[in-house]
N, CA, C and O of each residue as an XYZ file, in Angstrom:
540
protein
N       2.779     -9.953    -12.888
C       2.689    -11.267    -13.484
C       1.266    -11.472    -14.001
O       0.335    -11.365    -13.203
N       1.004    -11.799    -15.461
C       0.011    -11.383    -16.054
C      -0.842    -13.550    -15.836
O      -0.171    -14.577    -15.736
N      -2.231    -13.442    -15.841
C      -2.329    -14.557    -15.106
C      -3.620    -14.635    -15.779
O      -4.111    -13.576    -16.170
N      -4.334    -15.886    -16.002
C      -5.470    -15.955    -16.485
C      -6.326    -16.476    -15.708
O      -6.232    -17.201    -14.718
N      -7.801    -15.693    -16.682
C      -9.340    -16.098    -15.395
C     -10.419    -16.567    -16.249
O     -11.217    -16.075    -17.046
N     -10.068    -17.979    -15.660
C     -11.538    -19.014    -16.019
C     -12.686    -18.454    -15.869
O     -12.907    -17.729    -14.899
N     -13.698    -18.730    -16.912
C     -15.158    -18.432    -16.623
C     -15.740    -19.578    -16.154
O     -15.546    -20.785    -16.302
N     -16.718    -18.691    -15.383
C     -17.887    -19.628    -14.849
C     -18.004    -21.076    -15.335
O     -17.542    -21.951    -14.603
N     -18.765    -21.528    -16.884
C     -18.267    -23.005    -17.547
C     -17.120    -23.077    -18.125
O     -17.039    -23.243    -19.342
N     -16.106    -22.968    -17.375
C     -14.705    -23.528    -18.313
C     -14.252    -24.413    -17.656
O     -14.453    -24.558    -16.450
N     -13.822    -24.867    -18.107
C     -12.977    -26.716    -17.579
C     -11.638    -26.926    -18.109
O     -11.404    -27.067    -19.309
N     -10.811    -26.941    -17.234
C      -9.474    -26.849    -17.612
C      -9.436    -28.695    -18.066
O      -9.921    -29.643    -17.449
N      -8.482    -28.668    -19.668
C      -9.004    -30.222    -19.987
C      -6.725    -30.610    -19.967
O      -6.112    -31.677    -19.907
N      -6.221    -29.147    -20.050
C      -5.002    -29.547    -19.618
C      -3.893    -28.134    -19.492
O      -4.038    -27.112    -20.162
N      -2.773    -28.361    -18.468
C      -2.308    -27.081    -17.997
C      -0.692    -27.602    -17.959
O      -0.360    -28.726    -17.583
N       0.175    -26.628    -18.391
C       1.227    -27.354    -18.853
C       2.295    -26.148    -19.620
O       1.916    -25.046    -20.017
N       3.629    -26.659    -19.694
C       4.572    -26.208    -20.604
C       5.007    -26.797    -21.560
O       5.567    -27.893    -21.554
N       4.721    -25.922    -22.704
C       4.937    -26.683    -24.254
C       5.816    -25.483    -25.402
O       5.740    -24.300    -25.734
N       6.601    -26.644    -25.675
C       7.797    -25.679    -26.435
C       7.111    -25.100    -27.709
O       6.090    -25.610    -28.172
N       7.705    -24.035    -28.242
C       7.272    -23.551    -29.449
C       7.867    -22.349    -30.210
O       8.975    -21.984    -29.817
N       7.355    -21.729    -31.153
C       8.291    -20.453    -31.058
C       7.845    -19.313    -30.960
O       6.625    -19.177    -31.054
N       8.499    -18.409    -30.791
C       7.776    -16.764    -29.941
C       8.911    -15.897    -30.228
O      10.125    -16.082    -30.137
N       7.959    -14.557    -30.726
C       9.445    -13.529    -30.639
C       8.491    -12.361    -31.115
O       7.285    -12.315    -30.874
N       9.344    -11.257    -31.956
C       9.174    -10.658    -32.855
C       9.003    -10.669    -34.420
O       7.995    -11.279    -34.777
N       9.715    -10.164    -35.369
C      10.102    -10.459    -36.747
C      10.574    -12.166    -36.397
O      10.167    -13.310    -36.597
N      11.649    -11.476    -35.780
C      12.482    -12.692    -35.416
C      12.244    -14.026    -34.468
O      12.799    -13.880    -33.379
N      11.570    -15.268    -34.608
C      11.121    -15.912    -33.547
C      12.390    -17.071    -33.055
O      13.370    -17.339    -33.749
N      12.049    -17.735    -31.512
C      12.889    -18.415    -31.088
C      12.364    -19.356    -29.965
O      11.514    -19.193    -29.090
N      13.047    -20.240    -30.250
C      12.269    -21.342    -29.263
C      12.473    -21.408    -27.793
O      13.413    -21.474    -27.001
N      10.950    -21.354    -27.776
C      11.063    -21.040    -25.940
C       9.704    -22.665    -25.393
O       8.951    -23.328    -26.107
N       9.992    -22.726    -23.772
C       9.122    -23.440    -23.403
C       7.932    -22.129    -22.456
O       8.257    -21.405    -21.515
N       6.614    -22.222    -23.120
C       6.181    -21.488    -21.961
C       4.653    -22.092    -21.570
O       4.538    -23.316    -21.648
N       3.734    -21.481    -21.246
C       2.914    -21.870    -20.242
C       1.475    -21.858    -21.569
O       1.322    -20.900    -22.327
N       0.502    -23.203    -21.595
C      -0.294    -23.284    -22.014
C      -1.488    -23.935    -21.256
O      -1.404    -25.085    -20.824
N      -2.494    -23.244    -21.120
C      -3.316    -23.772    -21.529
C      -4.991    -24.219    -21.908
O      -5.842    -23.341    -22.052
N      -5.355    -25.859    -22.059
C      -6.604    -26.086    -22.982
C      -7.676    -26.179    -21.699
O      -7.535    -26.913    -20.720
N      -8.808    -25.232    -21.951
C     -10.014    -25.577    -21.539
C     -11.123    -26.240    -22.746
O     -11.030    -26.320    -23.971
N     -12.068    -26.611    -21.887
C     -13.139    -26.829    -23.228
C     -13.673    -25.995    -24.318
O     -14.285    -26.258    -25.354
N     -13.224    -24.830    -23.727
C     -13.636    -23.707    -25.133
C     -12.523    -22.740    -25.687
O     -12.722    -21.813    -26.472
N     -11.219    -23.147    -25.098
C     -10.495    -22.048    -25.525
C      -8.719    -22.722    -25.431
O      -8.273    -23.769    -24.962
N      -8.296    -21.961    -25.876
C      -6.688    -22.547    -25.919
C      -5.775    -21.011    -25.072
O      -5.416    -20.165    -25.891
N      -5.562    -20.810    -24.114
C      -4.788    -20.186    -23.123
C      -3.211    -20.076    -23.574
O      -2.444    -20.895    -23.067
N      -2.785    -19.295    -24.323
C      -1.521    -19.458    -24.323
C      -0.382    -18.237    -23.883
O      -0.536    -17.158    -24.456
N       0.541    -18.329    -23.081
C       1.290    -17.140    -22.764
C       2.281    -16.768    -23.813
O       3.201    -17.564    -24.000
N       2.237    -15.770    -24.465
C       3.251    -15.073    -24.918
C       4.463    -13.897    -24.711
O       4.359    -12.858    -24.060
N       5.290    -14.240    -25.241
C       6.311    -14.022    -24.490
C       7.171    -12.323    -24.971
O       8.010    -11.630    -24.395
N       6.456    -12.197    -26.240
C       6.799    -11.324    -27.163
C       8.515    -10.880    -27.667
O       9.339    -11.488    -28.349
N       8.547     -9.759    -27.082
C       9.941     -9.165    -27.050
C      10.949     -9.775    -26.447
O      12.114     -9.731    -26.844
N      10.398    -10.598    -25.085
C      11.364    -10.987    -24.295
C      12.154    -12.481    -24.065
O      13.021    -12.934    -23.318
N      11.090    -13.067    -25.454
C      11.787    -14.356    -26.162
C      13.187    -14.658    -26.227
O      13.782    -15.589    -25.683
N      13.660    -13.697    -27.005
C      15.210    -13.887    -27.265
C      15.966    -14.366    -25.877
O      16.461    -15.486    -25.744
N      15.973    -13.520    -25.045
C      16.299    -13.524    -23.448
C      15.411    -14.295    -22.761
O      15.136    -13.670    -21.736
N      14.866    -15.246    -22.787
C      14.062    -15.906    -21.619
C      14.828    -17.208    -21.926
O      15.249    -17.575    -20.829
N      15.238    -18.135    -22.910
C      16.118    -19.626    -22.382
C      17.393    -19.241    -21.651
O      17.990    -20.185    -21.134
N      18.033    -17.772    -21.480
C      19.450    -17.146    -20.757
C      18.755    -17.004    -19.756
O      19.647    -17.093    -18.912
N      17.747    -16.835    -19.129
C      17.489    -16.297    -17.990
C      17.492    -16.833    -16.961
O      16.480    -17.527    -16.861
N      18.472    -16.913    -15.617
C      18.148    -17.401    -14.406
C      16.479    -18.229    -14.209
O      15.449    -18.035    -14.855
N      16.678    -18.935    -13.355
C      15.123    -19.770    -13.079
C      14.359    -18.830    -12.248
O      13.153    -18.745    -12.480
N      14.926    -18.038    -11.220
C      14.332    -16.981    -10.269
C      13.331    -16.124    -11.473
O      12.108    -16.016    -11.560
N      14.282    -15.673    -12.195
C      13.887    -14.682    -13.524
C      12.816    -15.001    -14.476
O      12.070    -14.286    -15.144
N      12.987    -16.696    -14.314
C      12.273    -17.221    -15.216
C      10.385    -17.143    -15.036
O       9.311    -16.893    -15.584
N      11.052    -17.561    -13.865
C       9.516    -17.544    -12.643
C       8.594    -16.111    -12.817
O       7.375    -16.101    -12.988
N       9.249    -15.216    -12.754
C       8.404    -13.767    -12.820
C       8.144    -13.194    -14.230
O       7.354    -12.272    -14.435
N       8.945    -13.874    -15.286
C       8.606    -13.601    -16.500
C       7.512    -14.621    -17.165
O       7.999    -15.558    -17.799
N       6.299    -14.551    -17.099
C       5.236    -15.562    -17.082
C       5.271    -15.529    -19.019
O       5.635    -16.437    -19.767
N       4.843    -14.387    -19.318
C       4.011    -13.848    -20.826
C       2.865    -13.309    -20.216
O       2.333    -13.250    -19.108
N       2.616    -12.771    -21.905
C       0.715    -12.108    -21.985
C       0.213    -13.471    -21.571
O       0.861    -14.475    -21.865
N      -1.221    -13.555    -20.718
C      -1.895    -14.480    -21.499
C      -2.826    -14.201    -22.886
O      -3.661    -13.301    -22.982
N      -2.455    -15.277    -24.038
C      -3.266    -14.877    -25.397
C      -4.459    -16.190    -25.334
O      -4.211    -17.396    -25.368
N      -5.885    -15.487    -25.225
C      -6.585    -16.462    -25.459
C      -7.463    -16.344    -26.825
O      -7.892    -15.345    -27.401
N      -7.592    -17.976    -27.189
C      -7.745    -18.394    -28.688
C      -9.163    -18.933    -28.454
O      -9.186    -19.426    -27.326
N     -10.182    -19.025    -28.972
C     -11.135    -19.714    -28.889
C     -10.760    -20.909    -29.964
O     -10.169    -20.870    -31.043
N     -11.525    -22.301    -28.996
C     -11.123    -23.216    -30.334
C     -11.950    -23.950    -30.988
O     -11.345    -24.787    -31.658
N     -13.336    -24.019    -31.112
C     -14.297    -23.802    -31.595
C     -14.384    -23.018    -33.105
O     -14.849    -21.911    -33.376
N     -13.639    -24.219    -34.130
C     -13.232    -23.302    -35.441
C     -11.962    -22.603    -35.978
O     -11.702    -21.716    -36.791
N     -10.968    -23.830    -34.726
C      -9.556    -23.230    -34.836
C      -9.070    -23.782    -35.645
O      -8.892    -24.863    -35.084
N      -8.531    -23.933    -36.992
C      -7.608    -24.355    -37.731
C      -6.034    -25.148    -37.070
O      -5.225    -24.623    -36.304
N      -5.988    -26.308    -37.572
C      -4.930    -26.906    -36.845
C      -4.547    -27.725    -38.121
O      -5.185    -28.569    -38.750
N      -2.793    -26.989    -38.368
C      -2.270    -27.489    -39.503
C      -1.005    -27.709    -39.493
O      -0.569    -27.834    -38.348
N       0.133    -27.854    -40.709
C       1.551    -27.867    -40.388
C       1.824    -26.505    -40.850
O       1.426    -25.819    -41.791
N       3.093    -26.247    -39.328
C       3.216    -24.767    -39.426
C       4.666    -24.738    -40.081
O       5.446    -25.691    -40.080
N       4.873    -23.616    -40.581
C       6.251    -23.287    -41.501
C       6.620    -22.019    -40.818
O       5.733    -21.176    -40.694
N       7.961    -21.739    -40.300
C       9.062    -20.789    -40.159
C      10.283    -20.940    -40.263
O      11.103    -21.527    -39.557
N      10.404    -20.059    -41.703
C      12.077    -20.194    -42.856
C      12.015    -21.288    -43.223
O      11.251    -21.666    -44.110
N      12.931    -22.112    -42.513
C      13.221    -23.590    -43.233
C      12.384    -24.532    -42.062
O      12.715    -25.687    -42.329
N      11.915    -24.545    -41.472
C      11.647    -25.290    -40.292
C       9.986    -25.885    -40.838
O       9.083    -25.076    -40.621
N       9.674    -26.886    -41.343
C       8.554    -27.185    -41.595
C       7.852    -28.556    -40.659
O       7.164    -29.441    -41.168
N       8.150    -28.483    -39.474
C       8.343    -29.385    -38.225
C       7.324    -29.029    -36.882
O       7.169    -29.438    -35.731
N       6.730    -27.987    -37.807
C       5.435    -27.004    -36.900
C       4.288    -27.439    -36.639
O       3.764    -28.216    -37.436
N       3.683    -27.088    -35.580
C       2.096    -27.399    -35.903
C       1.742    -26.146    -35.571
O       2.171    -25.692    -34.510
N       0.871    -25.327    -36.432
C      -0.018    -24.410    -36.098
C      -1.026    -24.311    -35.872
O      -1.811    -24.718    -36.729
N      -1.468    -23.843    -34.865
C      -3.190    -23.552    -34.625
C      -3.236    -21.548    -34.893
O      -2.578    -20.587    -34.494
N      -4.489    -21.789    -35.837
C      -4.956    -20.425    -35.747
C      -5.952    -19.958    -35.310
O      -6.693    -20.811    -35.797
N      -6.633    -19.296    -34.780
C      -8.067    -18.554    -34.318
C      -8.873    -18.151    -35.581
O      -8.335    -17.943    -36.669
N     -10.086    -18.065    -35.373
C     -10.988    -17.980    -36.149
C     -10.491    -16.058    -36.555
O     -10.319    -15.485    -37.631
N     -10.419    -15.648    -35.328
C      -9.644    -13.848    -35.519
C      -8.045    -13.854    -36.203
O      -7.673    -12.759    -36.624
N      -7.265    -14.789    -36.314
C      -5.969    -14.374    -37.339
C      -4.619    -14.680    -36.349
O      -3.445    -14.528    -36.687
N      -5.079    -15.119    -35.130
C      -4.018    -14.999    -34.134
C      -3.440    -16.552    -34.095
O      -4.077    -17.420    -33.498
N      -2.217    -16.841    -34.756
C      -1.690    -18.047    -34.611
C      -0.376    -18.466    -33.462
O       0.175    -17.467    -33.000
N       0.172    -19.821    -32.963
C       0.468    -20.132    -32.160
C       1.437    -21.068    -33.208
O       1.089    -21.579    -34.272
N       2.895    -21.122    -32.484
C       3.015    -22.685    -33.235
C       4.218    -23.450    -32.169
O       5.163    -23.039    -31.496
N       3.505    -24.956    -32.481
C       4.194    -25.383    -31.516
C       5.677    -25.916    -32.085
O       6.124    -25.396    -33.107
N       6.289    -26.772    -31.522
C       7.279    -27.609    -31.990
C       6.723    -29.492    -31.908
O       5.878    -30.137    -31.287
N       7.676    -29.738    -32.827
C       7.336    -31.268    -33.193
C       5.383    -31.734    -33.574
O       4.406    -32.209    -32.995
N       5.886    -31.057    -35.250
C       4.221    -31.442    -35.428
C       3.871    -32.841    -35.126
O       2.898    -32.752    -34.378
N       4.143    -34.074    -35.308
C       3.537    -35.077    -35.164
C       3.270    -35.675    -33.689
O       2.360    -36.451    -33.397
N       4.096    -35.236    -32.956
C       4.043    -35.710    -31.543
C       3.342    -34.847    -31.192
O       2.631    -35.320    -30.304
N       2.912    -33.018    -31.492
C       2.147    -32.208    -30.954
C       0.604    -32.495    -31.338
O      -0.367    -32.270    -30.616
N       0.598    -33.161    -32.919
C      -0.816    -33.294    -33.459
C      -1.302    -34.309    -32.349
O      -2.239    -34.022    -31.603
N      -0.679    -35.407    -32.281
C      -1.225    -36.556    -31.350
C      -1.332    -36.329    -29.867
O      -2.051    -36.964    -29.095
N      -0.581    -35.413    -29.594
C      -0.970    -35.022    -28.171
C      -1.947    -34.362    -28.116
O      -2.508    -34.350    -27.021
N      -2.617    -33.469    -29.349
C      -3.981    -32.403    -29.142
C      -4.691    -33.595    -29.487
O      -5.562    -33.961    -28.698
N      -4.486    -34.252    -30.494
C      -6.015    -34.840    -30.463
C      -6.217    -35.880    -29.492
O      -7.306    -36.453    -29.527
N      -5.498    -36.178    -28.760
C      -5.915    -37.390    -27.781
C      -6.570    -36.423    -26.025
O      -7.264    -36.758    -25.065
N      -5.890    -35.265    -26.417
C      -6.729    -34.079    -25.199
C      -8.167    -33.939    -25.345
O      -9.060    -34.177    -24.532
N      -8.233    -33.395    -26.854
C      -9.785    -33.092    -27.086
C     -10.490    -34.239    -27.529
O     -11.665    -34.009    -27.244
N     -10.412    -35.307    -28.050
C     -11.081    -36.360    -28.170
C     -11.559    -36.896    -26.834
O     -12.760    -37.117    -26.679
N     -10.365    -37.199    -25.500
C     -10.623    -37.581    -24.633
C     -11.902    -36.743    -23.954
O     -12.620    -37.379    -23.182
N     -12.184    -35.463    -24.191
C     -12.989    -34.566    -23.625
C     -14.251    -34.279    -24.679
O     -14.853    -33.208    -24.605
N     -14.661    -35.404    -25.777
C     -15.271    -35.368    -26.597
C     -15.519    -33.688    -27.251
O     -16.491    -32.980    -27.513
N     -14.443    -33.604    -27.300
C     -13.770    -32.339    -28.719
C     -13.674    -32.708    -30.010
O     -12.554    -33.216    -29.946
N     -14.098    -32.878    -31.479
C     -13.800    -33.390    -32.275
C     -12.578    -32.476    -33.252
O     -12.704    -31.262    -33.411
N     -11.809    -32.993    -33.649
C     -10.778    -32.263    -34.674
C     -11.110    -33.213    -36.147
O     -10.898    -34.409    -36.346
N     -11.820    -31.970    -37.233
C     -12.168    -32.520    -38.355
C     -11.122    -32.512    -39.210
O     -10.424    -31.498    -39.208
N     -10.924    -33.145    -39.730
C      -9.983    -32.947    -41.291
C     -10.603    -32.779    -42.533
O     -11.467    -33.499    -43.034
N      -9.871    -31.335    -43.184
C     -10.536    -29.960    -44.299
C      -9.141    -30.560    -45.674
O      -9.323    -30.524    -46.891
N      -8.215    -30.915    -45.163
C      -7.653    -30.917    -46.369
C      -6.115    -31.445    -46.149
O      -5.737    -30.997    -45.067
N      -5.196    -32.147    -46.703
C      -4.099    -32.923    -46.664
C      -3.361    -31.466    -45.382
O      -3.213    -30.249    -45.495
N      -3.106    -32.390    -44.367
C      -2.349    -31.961    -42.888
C      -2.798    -30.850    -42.143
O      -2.169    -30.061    -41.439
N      -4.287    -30.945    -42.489
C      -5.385    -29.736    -42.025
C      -6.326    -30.507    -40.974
O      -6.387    -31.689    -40.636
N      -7.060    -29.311    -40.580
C      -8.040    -30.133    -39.102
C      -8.548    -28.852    -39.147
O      -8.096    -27.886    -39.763
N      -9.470    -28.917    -38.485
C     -10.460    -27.809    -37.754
C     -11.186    -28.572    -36.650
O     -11.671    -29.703    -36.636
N     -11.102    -27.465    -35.592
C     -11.820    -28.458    -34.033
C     -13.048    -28.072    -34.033
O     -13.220    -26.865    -34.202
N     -13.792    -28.606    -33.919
C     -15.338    -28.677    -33.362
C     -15.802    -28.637    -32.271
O     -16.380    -29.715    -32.131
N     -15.991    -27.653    -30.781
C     -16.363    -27.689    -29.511
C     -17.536    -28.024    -29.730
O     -18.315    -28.190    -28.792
């Protein structure tokens, strides 16, 4: 069970399960494990085993955690995300190319920015349904 390790100044600002989508070629909506410190965005991925993880027993569920993928967010792009027809996304990308996307952009935008604001994080706005965070 693959598990993540805080550094020395990190501050967990929130820890949690948040739906989104994950897969291969092919992605699918799963709930899995995120999360925000003050410098980074923690997210588990689930890869291959997406398809099969909403079928899976809860026992099953439990030992199938994900990678943890960590994002620095300090320069993360936070926009509306698109997969096929689904334009209902919010994406965050890493300054390195590695994107995340959640489900329900507007309820997800307002839930990040009321995390990092509360933790005096600023999320700038670059351009119509764009942001970039500022640690």
């Amino acid at each position: 069970m693959a598990k993540h390790q805080l550094q020395p100044d990190e501050k967990v600002l929130w820890e949690g399960r948040y739906y989104g989508l994950q897969g291969g070629k092919v992605k699918f909506p799963v709930s899995t494990k995120n999360v925000i410190t003050n410098r980074r965005l923690i997210h588990y991925h689930l890869g291959k085993m997406a398809p099969f993880y909403n079928g899976l027993g809860i026992l099953l569920r439990l030992l199938v955690n994900g990678k943890p993928m960590s994002m620095q967010l300090d320069g993360m792009k936070v926009s509306r995300g698109k997969y096929v027809k689904n334009k209902k996304l919010l994406s965050l990308k890493s300054v390195d190319g590695a994107e995340v996307l959640l489900s329900n952009f507007d309820k997800t935008l307002n839930w990040l920015r009321n995390i990092l604001e509360t933790n005096g994080i600023s999320l700038t706005p670059t351009g119509e349904e764009e942001w970039r965070i500022k640690a």
